[in-house]
Backbone as JSON, one array per atom type, in Angstrom:
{
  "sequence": "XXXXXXXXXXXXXXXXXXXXXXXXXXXXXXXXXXXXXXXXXXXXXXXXXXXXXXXXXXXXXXXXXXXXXXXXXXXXX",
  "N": [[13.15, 2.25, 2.43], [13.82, 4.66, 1.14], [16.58, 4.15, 0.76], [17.04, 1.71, -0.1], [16.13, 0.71, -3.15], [14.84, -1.96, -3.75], [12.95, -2.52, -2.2], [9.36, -2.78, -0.65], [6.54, -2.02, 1.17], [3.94, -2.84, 3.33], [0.86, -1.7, 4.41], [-0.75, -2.32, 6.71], [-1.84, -1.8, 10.21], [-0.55, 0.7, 9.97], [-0.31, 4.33, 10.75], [-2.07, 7.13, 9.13], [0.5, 9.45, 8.46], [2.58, 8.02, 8.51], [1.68, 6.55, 5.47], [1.25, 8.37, 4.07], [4.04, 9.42, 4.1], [5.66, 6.95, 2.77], [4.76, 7.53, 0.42], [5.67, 9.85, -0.14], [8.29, 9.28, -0.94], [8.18, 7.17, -2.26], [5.5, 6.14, -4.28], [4.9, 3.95, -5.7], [5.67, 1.55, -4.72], [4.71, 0.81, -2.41], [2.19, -1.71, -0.35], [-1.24, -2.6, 0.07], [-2.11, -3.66, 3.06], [-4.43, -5.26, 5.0], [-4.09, -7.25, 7.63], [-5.64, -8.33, 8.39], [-6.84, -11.57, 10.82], [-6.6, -9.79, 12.57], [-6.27, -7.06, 12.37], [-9.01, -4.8, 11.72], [-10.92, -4.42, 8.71], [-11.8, -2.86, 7.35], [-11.33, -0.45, 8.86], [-8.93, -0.19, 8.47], [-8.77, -0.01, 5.53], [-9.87, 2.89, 6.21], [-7.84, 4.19, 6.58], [-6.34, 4.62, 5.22], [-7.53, 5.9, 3.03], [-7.92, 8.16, 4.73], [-5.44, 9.27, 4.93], [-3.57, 11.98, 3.45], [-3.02, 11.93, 0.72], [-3.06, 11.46, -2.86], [-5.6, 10.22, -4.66], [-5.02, 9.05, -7.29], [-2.65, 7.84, -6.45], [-3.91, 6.34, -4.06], [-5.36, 4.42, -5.22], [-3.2, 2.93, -6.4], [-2.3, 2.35, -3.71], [-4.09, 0.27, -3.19], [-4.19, -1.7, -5.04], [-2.95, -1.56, -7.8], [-0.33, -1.55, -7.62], [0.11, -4.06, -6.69], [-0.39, -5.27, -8.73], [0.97, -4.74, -10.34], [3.65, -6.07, -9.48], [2.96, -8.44, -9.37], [1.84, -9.82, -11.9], [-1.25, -11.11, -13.34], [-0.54, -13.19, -16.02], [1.43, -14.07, -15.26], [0.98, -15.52, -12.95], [1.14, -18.84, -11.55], [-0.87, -22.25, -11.31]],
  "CA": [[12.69, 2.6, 1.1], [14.84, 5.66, 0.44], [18.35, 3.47, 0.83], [17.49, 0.75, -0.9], [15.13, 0.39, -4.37], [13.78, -2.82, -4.15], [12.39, -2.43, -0.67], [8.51, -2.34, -0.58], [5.88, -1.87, 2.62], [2.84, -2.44, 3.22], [-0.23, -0.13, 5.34], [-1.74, -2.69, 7.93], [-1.13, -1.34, 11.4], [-0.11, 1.71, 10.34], [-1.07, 5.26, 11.01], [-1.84, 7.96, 8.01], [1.45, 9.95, 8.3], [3.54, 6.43, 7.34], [1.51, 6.22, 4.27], [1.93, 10.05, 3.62], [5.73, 9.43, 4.18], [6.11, 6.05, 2.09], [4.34, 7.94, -0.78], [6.61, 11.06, -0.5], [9.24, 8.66, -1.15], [7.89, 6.36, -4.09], [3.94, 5.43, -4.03], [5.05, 2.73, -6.79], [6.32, 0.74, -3.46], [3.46, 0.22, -1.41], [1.41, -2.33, -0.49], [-2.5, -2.78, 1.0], [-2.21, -4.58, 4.24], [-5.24, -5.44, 6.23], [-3.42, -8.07, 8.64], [-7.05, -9.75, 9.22], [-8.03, -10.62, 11.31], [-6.38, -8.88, 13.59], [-6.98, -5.67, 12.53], [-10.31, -4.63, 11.07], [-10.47, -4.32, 7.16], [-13.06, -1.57, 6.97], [-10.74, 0.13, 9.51], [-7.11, -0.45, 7.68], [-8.99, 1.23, 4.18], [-10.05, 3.97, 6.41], [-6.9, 4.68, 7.21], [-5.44, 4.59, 3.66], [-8.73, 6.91, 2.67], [-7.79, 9.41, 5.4], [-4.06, 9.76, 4.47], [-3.53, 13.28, 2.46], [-2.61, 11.44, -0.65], [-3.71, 11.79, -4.22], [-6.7, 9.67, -5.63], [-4.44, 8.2, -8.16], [-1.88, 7.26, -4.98], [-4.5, 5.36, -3.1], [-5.55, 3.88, -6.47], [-1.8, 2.22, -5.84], [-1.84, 1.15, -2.73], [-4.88, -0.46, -2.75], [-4.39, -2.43, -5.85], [-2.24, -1.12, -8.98], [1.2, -1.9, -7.29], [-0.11, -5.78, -6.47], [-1.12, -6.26, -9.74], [2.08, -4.83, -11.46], [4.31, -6.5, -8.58], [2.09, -9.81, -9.16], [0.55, -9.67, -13.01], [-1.78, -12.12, -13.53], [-0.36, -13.67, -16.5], [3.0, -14.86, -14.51], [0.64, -16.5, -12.02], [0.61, -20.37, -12.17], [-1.92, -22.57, -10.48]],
  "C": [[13.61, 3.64, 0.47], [16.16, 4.66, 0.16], [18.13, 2.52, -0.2], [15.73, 0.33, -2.06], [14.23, -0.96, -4.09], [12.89, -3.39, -2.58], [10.72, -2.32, -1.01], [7.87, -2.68, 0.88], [5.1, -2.06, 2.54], [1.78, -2.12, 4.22], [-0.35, -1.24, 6.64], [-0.87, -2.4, 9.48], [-0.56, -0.13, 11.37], [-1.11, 2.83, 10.44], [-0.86, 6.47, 9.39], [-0.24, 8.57, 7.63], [2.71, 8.84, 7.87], [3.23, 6.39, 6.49], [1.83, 7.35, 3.59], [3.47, 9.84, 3.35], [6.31, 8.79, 2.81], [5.81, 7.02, 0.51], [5.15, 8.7, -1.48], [7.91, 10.42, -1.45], [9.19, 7.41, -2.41], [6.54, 5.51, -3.7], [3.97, 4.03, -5.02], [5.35, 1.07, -5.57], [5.23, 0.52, -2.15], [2.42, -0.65, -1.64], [0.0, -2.61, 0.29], [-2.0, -3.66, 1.65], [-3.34, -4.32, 5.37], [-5.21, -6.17, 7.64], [-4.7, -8.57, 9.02], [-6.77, -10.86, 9.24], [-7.79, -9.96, 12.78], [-6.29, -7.62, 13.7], [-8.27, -5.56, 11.37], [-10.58, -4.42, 9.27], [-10.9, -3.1, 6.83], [-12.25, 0.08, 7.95], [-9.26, 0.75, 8.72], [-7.73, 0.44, 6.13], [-9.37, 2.57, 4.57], [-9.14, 4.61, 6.65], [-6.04, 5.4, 6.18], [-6.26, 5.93, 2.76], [-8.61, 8.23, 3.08], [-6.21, 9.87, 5.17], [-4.59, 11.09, 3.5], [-2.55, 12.98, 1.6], [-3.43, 11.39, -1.89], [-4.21, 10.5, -4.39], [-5.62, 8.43, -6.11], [-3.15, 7.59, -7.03], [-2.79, 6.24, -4.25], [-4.8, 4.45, -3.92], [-4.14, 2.47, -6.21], [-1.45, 1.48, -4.79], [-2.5, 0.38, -2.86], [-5.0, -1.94, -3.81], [-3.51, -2.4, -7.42], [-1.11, -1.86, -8.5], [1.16, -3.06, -7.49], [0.13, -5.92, -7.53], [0.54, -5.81, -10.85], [3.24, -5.33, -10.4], [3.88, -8.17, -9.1], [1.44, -10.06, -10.57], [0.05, -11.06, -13.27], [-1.39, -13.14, -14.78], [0.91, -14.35, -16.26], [1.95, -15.45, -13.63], [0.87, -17.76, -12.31], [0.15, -20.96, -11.39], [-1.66, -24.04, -10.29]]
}
């Protein structure tokens, strides 16, 4: 993520201090990952919940980034 801009990550499997890190480094670049169902879902947001990141940061991972990474009006079906 630092080296190269169009790099993004995303949480499942990791531990708080990775999401702390990624954030330090550009919270615009992260992505929710629950990896179900091999890891727990209710587990993977607790994880993202317990990071010591700002409100408006978790706001991001959990859903802002997707949606401006992904906007619904470029979808096609």
């Amino acid at each position: 993520m630092e080296q190269f801009n169009n790099v993004y990550v995303e949480t499942s499997g990791t531990l708080p201090d990775f999401i702390e890190r990624a954030v330090e480094i550009d919270e615009d670049r992260i992505l929710f990952g629950s990896d179900a169902p091999y890891y727990r879902y209710a587990i993977q947001m607790a994880i993202i919940n317990a990071s010591e990141i700002t409100q408006e940061a978790k706001q991001k991972v959990f859903y802002e980034n997707f949606e401006t990474l992904f906007p619904k009006d470029r979808i096609t079906h």
